[in-house]
N, CA, C and O atoms as a printed pandas DataFrame, in Angstrom:
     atom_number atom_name residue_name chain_id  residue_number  x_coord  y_coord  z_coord
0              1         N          UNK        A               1  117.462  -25.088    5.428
1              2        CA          UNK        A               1  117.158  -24.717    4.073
2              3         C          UNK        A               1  117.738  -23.329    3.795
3              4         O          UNK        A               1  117.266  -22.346    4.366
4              5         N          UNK        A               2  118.824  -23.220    2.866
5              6        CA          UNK        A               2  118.904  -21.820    2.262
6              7         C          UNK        A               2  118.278  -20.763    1.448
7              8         O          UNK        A               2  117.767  -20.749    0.328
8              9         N          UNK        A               3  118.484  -19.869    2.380
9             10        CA          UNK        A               3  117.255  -18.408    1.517
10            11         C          UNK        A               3  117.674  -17.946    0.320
11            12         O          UNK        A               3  118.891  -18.004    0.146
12            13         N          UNK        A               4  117.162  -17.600   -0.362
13            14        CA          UNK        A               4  117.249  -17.098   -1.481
14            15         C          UNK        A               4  117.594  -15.476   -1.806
15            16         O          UNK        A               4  117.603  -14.662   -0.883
16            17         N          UNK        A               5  117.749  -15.258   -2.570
17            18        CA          UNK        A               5  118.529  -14.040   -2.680
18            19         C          UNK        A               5  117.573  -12.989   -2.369
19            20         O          UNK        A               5  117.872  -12.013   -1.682
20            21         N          UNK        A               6  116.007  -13.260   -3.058
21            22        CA          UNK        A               6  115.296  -12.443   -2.841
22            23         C          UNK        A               6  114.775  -12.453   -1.346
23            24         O          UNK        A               6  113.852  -11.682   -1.082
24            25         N          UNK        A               7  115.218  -13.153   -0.477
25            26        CA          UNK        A               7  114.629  -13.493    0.852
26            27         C          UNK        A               7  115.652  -12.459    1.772
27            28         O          UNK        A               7  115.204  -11.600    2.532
28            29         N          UNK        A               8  116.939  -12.684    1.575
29            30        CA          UNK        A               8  117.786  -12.428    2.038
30            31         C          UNK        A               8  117.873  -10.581    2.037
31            32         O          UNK        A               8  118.158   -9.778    2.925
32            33         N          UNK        A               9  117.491  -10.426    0.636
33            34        CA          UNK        A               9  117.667   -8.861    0.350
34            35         C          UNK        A               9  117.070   -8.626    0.878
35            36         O          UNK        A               9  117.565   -7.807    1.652
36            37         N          UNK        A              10  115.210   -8.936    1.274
37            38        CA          UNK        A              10  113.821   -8.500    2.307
38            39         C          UNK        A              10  114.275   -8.234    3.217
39            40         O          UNK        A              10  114.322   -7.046    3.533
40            41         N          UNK        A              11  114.945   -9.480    4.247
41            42        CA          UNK        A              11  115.153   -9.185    5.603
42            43         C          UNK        A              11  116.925   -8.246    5.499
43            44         O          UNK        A              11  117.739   -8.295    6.421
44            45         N          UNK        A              12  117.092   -7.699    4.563
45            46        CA          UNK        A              12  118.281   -6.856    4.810
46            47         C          UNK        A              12  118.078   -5.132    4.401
47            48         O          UNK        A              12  118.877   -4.195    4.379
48            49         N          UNK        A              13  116.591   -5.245    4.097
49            50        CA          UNK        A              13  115.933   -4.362    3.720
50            51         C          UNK        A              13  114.773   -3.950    4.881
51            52         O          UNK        A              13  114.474   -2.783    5.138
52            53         N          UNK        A              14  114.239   -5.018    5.467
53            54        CA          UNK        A              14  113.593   -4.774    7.016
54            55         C          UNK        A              14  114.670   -4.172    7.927
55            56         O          UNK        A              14  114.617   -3.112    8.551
56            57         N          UNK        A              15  115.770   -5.176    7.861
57            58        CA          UNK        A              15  116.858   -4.553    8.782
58            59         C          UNK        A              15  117.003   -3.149    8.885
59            60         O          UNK        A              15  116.870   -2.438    9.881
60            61         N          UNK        A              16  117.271   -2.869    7.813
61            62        CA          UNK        A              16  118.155   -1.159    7.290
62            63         C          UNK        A              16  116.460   -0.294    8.155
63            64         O          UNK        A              16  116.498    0.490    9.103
64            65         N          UNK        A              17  115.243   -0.761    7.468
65            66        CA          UNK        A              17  114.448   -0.227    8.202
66            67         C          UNK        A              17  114.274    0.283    9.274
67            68         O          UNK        A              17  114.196    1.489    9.508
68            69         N          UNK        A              18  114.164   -1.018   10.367
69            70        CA          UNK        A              18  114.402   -0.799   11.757
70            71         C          UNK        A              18  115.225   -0.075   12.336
71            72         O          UNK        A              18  114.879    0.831   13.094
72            73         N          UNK        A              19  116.572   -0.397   12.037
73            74        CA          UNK        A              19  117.596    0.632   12.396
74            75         C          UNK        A              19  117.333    2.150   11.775
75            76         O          UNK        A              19  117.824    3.078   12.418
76            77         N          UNK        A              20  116.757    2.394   10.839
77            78        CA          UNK        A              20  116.405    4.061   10.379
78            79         C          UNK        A              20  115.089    4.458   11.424
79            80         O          UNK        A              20  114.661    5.603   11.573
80            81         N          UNK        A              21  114.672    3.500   11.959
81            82        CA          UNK        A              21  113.283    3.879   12.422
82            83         C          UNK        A              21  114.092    4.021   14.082
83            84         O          UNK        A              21  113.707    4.998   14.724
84            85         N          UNK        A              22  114.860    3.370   14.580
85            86        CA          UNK        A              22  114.930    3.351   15.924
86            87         C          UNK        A              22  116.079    4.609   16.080
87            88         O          UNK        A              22  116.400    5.207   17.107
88            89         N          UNK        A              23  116.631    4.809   14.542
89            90        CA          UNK        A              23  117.574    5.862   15.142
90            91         C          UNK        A              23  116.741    7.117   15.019
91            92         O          UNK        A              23  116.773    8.000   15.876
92            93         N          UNK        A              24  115.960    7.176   13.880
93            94        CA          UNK        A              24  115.121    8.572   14.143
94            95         C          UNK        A              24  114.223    8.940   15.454
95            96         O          UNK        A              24  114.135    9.976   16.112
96            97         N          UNK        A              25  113.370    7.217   15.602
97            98        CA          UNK        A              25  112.379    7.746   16.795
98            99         C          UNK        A              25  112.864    7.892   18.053
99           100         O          UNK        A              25  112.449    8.755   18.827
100          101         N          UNK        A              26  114.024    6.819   18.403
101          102        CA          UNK        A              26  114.237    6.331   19.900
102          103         C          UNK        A              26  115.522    7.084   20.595
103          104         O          UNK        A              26  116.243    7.819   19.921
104          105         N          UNK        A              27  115.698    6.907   21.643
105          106        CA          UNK        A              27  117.276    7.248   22.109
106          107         C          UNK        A              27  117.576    6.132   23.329
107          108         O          UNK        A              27  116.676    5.660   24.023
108          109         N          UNK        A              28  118.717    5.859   23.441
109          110        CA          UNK        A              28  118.941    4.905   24.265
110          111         C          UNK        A              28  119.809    5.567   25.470
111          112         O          UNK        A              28  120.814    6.262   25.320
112          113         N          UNK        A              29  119.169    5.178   26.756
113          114        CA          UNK        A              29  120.361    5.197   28.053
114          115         C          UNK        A              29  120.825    4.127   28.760
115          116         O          UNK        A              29  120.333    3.019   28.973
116          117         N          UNK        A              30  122.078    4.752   29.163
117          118        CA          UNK        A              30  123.189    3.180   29.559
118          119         C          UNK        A              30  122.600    4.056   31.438
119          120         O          UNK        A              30  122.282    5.182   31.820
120          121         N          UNK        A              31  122.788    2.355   32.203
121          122        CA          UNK        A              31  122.831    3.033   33.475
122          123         C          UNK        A              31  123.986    1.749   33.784
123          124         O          UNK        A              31  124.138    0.733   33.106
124          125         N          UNK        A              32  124.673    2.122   34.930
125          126        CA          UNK        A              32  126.178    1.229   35.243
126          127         C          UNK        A              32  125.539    1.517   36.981
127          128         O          UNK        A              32  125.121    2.480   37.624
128          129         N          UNK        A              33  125.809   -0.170   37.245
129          130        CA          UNK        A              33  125.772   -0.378   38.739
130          131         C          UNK        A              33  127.135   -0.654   39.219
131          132         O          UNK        A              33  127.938   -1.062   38.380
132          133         N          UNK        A              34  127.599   -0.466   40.665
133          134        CA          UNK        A              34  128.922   -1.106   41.238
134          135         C          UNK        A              34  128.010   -2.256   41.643
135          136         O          UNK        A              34  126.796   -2.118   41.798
136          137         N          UNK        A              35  128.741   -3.520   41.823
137          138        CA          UNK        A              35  128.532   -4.668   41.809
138          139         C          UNK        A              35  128.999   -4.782   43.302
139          140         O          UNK        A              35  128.366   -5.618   43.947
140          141         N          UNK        A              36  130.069   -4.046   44.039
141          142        CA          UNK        A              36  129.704   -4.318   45.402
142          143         C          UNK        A              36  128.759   -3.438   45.968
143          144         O          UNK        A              36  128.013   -3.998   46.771
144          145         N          UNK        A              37  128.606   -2.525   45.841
145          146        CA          UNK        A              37  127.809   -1.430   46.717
146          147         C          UNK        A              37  126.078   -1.418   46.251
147          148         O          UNK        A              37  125.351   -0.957   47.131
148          149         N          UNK        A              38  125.505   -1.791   45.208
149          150        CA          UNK        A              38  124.706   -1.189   43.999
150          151         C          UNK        A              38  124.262   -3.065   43.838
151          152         O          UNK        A              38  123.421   -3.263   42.961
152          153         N          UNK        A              39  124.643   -4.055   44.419
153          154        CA          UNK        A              39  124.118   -5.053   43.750
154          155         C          UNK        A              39  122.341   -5.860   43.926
155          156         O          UNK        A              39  121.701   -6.683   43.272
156          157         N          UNK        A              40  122.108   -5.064   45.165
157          158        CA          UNK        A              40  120.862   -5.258   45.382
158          159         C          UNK        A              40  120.147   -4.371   45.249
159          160         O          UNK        A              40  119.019   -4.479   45.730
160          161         N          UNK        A              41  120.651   -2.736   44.306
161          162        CA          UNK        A              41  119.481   -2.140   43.582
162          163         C          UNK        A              41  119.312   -3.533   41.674
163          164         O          UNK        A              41  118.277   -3.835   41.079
164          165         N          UNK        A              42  120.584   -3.912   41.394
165          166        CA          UNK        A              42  120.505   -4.649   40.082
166          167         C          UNK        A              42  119.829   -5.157   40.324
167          168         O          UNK        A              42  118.707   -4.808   39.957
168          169         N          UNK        A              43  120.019   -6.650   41.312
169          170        CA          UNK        A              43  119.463   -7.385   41.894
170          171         C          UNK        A              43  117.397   -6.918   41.572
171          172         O          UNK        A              43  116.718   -7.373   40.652
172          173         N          UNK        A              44  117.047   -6.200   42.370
173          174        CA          UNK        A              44  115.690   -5.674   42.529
174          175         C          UNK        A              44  115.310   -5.279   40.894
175          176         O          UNK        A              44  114.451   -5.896   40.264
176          177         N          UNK        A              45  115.998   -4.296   40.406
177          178        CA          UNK        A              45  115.697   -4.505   38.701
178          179         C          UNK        A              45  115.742   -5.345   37.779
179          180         O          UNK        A              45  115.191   -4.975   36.742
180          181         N          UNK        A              46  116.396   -6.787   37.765
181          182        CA          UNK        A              46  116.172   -7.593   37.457
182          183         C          UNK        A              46  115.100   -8.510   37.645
183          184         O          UNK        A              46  114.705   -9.316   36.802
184          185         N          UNK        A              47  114.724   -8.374   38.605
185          186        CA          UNK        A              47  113.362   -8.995   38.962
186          187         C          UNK        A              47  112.110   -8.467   37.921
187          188         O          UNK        A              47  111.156   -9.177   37.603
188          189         N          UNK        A              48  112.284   -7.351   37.558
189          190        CA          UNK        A              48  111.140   -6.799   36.851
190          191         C          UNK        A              48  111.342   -6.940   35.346
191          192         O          UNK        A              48  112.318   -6.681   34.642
192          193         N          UNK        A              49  110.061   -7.455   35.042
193          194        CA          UNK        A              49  109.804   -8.226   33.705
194          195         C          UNK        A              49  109.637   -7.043   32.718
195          196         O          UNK        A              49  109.308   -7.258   31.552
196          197         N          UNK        A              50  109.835   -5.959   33.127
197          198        CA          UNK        A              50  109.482   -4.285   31.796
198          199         C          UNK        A              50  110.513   -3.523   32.765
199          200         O          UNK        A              50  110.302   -2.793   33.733
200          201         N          UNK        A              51  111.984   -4.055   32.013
201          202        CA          UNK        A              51  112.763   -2.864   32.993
202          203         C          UNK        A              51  112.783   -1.379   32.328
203          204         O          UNK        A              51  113.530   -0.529   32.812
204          205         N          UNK        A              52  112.283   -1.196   31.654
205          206        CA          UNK        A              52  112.367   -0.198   31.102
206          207         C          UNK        A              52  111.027    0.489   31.100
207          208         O          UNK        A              52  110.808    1.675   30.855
208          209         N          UNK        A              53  110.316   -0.296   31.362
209          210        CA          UNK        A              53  108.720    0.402   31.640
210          211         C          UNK        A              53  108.261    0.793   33.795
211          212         O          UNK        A              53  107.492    1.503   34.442
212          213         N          UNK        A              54  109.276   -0.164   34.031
213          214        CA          UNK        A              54  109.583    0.106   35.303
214          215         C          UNK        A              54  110.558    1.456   35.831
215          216         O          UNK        A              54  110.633    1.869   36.988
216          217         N          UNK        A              55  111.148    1.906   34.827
217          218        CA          UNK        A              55  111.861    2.720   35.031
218          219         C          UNK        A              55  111.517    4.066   34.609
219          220         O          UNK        A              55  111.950    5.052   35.205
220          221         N          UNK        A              56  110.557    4.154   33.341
221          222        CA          UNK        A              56  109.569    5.195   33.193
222          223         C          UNK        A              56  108.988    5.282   33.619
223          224         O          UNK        A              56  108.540    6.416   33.450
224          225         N          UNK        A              57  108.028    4.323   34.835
225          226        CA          UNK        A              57  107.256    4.865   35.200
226          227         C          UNK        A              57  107.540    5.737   37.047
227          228         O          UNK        A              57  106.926    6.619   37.649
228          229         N          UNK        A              58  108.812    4.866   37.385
229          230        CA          UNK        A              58  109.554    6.195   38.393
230          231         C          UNK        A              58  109.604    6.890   37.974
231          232         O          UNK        A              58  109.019    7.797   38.566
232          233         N          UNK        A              59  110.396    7.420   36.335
233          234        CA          UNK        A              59  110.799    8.940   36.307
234          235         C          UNK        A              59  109.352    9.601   36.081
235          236         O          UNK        A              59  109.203   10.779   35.755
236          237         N          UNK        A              60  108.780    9.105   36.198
237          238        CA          UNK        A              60  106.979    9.384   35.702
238          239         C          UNK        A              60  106.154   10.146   36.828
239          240         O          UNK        A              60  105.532   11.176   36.568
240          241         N          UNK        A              61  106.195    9.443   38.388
241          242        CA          UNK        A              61  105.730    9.176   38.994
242          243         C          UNK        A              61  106.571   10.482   39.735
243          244         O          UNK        A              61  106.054   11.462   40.272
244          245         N          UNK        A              62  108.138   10.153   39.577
245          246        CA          UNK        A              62  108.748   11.369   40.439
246          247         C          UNK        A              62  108.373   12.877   39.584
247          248         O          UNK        A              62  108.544   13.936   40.187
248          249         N          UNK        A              63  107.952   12.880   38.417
249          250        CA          UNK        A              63  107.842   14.386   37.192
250          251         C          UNK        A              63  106.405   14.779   38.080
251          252         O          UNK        A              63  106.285   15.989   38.272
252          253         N          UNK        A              64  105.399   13.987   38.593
253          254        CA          UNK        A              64  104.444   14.166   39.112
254          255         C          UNK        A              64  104.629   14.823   40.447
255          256         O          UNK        A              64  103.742   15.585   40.832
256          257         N          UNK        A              65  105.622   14.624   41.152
257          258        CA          UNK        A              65  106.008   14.872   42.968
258          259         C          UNK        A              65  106.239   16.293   42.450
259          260         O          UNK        A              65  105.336   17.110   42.632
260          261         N          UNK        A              66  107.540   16.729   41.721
261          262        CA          UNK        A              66  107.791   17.833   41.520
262          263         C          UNK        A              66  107.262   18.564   40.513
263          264         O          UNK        A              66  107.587   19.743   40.369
């Protein structure tokens, strides 16, 4: 079924949202594995279902050591 104009403008108007909201609140980091040397740290992060909550909570855990 095709959306309607006024449907279309909403979700292009949520869109624009999100993207103003994730560029003001958030920041994003890239991390790059070697695939021969590094594949069974990927490997092990893939396993985890919150890679990104898995990964804050090392840098979390190490802000605590030091």
């Amino acid at each position: 079924m095709a959306k309607s104009v006024k449907e279309k403008n909403q979700l292009d108007c949520n869109k624009r949202a999100r993207e103003k909201y994730l560029k003001e609140k958030t920041t994003s980091v890239c991390i790059r594995f070697m695939q021969n040397t590094e594949a069974d740290l990927l490997e092990y992060l893939n396993s985890m279902p919150n890679k990104a909550g898995y990964i804050k909570s090392l840098i979390r855990a190490d802000m605590k050591r030091n």
